[in-house]
FIVEXVEX-499015 format. One line per 8 residues: number of its first residue (from 1); for each residue y, z, x of C-alpha. Coordinates in nm, 4 decimals, always signed. Each point is the difference from the previous one (the first is absolute). Layout:
FIVEXVEX-499015
NUM = Y:Z:X; ... $
//
This chain:
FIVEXVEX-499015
1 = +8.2562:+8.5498:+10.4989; -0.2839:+0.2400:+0.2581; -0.2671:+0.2222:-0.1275; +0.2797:+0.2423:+0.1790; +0.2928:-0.1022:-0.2917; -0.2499:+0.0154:-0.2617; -0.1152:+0.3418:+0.0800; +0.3317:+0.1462:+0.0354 $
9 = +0.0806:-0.2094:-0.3594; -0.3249:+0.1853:-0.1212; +0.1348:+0.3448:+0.0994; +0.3273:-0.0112:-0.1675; -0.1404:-0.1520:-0.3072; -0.2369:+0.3166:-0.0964; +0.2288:+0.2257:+0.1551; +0.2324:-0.0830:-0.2014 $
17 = -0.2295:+0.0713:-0.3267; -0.0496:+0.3620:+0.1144; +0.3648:+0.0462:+0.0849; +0.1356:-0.1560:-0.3260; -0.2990:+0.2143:-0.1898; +0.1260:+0.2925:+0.1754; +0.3384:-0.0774:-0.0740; -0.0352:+0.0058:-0.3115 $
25 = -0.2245:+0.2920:-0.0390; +0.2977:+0.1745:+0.1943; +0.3000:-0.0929:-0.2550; -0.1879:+0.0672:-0.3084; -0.1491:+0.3307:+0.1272; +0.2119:+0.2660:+0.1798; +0.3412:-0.2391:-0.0355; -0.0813:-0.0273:-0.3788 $
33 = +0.1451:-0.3690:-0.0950; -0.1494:-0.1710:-0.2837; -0.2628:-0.2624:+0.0829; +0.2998:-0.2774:-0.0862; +0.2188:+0.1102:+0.2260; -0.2480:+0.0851:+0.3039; -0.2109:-0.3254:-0.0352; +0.3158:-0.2328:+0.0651 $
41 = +0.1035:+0.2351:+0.2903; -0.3323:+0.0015:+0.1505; -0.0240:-0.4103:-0.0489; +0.3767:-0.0314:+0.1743; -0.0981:+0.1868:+0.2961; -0.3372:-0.1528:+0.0436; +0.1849:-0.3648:-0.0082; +0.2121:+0.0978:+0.2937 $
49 = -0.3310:+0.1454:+0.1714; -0.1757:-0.3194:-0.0455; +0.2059:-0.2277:+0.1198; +0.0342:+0.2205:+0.3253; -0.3936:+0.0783:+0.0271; -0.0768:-0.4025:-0.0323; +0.3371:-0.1046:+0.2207; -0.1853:+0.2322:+0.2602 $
57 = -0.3346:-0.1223:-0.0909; +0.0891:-0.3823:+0.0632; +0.2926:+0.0149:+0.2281; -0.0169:-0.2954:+0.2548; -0.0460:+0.1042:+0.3533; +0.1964:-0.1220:+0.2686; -0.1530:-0.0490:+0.3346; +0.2232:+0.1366:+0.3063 $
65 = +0.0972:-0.3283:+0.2288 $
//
């Protein structure tokens, strides 16, 4: 793994915090679902926006031949 990989890792780690804080913040404010129902939602989508921020973050380059 580069310095490069582990920035871009970096990136969609604390993005992630913000988005999933703001998610939440979002469905328990103006959407007005109860904190059970909004934290699971928030924690679903933020699985499937992991994996694609760190599949970015580490993807294997292939040099052009």
């Amino acid at each position: 793994m580069s310095w490069g990989s582990f920035g871009r890792y970096l990136l969609g780690s604390l993005s992630g915090v913000v988005i999933a804080s703001l998610m939440v913040a979002l469905l328990c404010g103006p959407l007005g679902l109860a904190m059970p129902i909004a934290a699971p939602t928030a924690t679903a989508a933020m699985l499937v926006y992991n994996f694609l921020m760190t599949r970015w973050a580490v993807r294997r380059r292939v040099a052009a031949v």
